[in-house]
Structure formats: C-alpha cells, structure tokens
GUVEX-119401 format. One record per residue (C-alpha): x, y, z; residue in three letters. Coordinates in pm, whole numbers, plus 50000, padded with zeros to 5 digits. Example, Ala and Ser with C-alpha at 12.3 -4.5 7.8 and 13.67 -1.06 7.14 Angstrom:
<sites>
512304955050780ALA
513674989450714SER
</sites>
This chain:
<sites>
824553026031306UNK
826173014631619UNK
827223054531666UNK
823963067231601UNK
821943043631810UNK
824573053432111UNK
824203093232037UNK
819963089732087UNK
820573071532391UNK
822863096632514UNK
820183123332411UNK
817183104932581UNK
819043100732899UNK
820173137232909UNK
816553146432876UNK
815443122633110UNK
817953131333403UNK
816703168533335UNK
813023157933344UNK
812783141133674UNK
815243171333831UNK
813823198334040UNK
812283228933837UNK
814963253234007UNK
817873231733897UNK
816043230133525UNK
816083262633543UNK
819693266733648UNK
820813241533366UNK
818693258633096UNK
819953295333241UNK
823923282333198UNK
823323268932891UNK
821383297532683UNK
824553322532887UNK
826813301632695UNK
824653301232343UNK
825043339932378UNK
828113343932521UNK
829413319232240UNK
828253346631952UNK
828823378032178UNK
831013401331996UNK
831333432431784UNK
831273434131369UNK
831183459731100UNK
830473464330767UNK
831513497930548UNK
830553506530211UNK
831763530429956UNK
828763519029668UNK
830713543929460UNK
834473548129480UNK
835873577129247UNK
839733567129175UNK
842883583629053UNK
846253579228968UNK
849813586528821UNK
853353592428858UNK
853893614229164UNK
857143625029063UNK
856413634528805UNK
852883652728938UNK
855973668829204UNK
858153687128906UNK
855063701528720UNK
853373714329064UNK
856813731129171UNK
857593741128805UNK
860783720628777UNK
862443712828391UNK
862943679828377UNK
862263651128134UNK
860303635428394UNK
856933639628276UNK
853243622328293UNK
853563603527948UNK
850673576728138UNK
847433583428156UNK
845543559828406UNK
841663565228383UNK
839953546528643UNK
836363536828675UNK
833893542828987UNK
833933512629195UNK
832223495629521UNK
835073492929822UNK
833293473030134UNK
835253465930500UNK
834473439730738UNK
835933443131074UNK
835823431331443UNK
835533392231624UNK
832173392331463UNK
833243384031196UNK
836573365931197UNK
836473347931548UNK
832873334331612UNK
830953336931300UNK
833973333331061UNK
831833342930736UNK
834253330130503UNK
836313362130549UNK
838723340030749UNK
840623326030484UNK
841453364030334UNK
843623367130610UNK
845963344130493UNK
846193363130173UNK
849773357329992UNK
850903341830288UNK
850853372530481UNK
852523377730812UNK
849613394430943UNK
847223365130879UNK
849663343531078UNK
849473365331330UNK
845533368531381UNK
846023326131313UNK
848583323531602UNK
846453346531838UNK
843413325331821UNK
845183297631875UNK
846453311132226UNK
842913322332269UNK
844633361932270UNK
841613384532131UNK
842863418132228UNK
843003424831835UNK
839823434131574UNK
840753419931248UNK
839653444530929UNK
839563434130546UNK
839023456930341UNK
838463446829937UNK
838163472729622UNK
838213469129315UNK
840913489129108UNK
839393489928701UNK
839813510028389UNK
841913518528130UNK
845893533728079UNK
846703549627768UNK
850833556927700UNK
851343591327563UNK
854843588527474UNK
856363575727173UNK
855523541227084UNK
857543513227338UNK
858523485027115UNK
857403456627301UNK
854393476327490UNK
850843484827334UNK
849663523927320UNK
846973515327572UNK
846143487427842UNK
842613476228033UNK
843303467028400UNK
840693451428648UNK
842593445728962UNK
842053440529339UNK
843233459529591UNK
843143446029930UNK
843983457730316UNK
844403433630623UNK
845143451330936UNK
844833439631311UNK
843393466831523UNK
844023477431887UNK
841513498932046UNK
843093516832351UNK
840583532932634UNK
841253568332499UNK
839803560132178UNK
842723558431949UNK
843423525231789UNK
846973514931685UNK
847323482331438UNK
849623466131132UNK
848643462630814UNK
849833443830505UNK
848823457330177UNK
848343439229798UNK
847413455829475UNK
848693457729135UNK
848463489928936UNK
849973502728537UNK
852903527128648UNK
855273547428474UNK
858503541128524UNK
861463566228544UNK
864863559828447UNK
868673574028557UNK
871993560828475UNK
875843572628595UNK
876923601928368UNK
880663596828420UNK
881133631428233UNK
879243646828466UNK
880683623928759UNK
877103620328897UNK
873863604328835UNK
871543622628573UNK
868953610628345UNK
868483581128096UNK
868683587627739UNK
865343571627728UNK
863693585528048UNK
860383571428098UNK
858563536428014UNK
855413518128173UNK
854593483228339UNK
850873473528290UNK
850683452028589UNK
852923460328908UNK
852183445329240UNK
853223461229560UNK
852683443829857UNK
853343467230145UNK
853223463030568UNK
852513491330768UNK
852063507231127UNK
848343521431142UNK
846643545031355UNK
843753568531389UNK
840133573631598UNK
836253564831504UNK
833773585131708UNK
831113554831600UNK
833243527831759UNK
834193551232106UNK
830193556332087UNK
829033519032072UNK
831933505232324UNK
831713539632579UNK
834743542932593UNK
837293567632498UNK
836653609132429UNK
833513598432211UNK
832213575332450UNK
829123595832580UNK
827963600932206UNK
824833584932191UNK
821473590931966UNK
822293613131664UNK
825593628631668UNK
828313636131426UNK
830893611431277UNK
834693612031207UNK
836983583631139UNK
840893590231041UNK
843353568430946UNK
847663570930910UNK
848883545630744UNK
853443543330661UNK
854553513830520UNK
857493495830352UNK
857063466630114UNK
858323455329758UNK
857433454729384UNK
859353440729083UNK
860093452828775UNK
859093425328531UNK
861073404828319UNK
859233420927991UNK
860143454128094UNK
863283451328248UNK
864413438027878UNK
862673468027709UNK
863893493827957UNK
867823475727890UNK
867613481927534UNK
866393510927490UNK
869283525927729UNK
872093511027487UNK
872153474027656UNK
872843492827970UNK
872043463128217UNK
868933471928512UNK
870693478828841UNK
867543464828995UNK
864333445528902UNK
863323446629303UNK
862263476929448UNK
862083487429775UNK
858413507729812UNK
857663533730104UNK
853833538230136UNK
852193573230326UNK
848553566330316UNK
845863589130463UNK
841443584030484UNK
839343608430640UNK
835413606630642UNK
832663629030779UNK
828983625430871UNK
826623619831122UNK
826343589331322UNK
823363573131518UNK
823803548631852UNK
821613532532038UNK
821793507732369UNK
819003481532424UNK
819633457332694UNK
822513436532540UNK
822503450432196UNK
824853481232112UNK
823783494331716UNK
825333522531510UNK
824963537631200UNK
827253560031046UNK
826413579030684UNK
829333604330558UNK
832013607730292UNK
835233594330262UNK
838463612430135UNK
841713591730081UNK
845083588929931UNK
848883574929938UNK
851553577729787UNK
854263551429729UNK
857913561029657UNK
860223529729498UNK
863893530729561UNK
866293501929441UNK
867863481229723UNK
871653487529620UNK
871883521529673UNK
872823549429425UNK
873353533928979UNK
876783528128898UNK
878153531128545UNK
877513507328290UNK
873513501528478UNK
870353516928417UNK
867923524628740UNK
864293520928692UNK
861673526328979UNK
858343539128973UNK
856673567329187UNK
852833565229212UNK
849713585829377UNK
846403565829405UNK
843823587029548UNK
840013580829610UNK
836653596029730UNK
832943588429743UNK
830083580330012UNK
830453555030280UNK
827863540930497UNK
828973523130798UNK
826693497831016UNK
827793483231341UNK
826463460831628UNK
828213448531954UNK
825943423432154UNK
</sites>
C-alpha cells in the first residue's frame, strides 16, 4: 500500500510541476516525450505469405542417374507425396526488437547459434541486423516401393515443421548478405556402399537402398540476394527510386553445412540386412544449395513518417542437400549409409511491409 500511495504522489506532483510551468516549456516536455513514444516503436517489419505452398521431394541421387541415364541400383524406391501448405515470414526490428510479438523466443530454436547471436547483439544495443523467421509446414504421406523392410511399414504419414532463422544485412547497394540456421525433418531414402575387396574399391551394398521416416537436418548457412520492395521502402540501393506501382523481384542463395543422424532403428536394419556389416557412420555431414525466386508487382507509398509496401507475385524454390559420412571413404567389414534429398516448392506469396 505504502508503494502505491508513494507512486500517486509521485504522479500528482509530476502533473503539478507541469501545470504551473510555462505553456512553451509544456510544450517542450510534451514534444520530447511523444518523440520518444515514436521513436521507441520506430522501425521496419514484414510479413510474407505463401496461403498455398505446393511441395516435392525425393532422393536426388537417385533423380541424378535416371536424368543422365546412368545403370545403377540406385533408384527412387520412396515415394514422398506432400500436401499444399501455408509458409508465412516475419522479418525486420519490428518485430523482434521493439514489439517482440512472441516471435522472439523462435530465435532461440534448438539452441541455435544464430539466436545467440541476435540475443548478444541486443544486448550491446548493435541493430545493424533484420532478424527473419520463416515457419512451414512440411505434411503428407511416403509410401516405400521396394521390397518389404523388416522392421519398417510399406507407407508412413509425416506432419513436420520446417523452420529458417537468418540475420539479415542490408548494404546501400541493395544486396543483403546474412546467416542462417536451418531445422526440418523429412522421410528419406537412404543409399548404401560397402568395400568390395575383390574389386579393391568401393561399390554397392548387397542391399542398396532403405528409408528413415523421420530425419532431421539442422543446417547453417551464408545467405544472400536483393528485394526491389525493401530498396523501394528504405530508398536506397538500385531499386530505391521505385515508388507507386512497379514490378517486384526478390532472390535468395542460400549454401550451408549442418548434420543429420541415421537413427538407431535404422542403423540396426540397414546392419543386418548387409550381412552384420557394422554402419561406418550414424552422423552425417549434410551440404545444403538452396535457391527462391519470386515475381510480381509491388506498390510503395511515403506519407510523412510512414513508408508502406505491398508486394503480390509467385514464388519458385528449391535445395538440395547432399550427406557424406565424417570418416571419409567405407572400409571393409562397414556398411555406408547417407541420404541425398531434393525438396522443392512453389505457390503465391503476398508480401506487406511498413517502416515508420
């Protein structure tokens, strides 16, 4: 009680001293204090959607030998059909450093460097960096084509999420650089070789190909690409000057290097099948070459303090992600399992941004 009675005091006092002051130094305290109000929420935010996200995937090796005509017993025996799903991105300080709606903690994802990073930076109050979370949803169905796997059903239903933290740099020619870290789990085939010590060289399993219904890759990368909508609303960079209607382009690299694991399940199945032939390695190295592309038209417009865009066009992506085992080429006696997967997607994507 003591507390409150002390905090209205404070209050009345404040407004009394402010009362009986002049009305140009009223006006000079009310002037500072709305700058600050404004200043306080002055930033930039975005929000993307795809509202329907067509996805694909498979084994790219595999997709590699057939497009190229090679003979091998590497073949698509797993067929992933995947439903049309809603992908949404939040970016900029908007939403991460002064409003914080919620999307804060997603940064911090499986203790990710890059959410330690964005944490450490606002701690030194550094906000050279946009932060960008992006969510979709990865759903449907994988059906093995193959003989039956002991162990493994014909056909599995996945609903996964797939999920993309990146820190942003926006230099004044228009290009922004960043790092990203990568989470998703997927069903992937999985490709086997062992030592041929006839052959004095490294050649196929006698059981080639198996699946694992739930792989995780968590991948960082080195980002970078342009976005004619955010040159337009900032006025900066080869885009700047685009204002009213106009048309839109963002592009996106992404290469990246992260892990999976083969699981416990499998790495048992995959071992017996290949005459007790022990795995060379559960823990694969993964190499990531991602690519998005969308095109449209775009509308900006400047009043006084606000900056507002629109952007309305379709969206192209893909990536690939190559898995290699850590200790180098299978010796005899081993069995080498590692996965090679595509994941491609398209749709609509409607983009609204404000700076203020």
């Amino acid at each position: 009680m003591n507390t409150i009675r002390c905090n209205r005091l404070s209050l009345f006092f404040l407004l009394f001293v402010i009362s009986i002051l002049p009305a140009s130094a009223q006006n000079t305290i009310q002037q500072e204090a709305a700058n600050k109000l404004v200043d306080y929420f002055s930033s930039y935010g975005s929000i993307a959607i795809l509202p329907w996200n067509n996805w694909a995937s498979g084994d790219w090796d595999a997709l590699s030998d057939e497009f190229f005509g090679y003979d091998t017993p590497r073949v698509n025996k797993f067929k992933v059909s995947m439903e049309q799903t809603l992908s949404s991105i939040y970016e900029g300080g908007l939403f991460f450093k002064k409003l914080n709606l919620g999307l804060g903690a997603t940064l911090k994802t499986d203790n990710n460097l890059i959410g330690h990073i964005n944490h450490f930076m606002g701690f030194l109050n550094i906000d050279v960096f946009e932060a960008r979370v992006e969510y979709s949803r990865l759903k449907g169905t994988a059906e093995w084509l193959g003989e039956t796997i002991p162990g493994l059903p014909d056909s599995v239903d996945f609903d996964n999420q797939l999920l993309n933290i990146d820190l942003l740099y926006a230099s004044p020619k228009g290009l922004y650089y960043g790092i990203g870290y990568s989470s998703y789990s997927l069903p992937v085939q999985i490709n086997c070789l062992v030592w041929n010590d006839y052959l004095e060289s490294v050649w196929w399993a006698p059981v080639v190909s198996f699946y694992q219904p739930d792989m995780k890759f968590s991948i960082y990368s080195f980002l970078f690409g342009f976005d004619t909508l955010h040159d337009a609303l900032f006025q900066k960079g080869i885009f700047g000057s685009f204002q009213g209607f106009s048309f839109w382009a963002w592009t996106q690299d992404r290469f990246g290097v992260g892990t999976s694991e083969i699981s416990n399940q499998v790495k048992a199945i995959v071992e017996a099948a290949n005459g007790n032939r022990t795995l060379w390695s559960a823990t694969q190295i993964a190499m990531m070459v991602d690519y998005n592309l969308t095109l449209g038209i775009q509308f900006v417009q400047h009043i006084k303090r606000f900056h507002v865009g629109i952007g309305i066009g379709y969206n192209i992506g893909g990536q690939t992600l190559t898995c290699i085992t850590p200790k180098g080429p299978v010796e005899s006696g081993y069995v080498d399992a590692s996965p090679s997967v595509y994941l491609v997607h398209y749709g609509p994507m409607i983009k609204g941004s404000i700076r203020f």
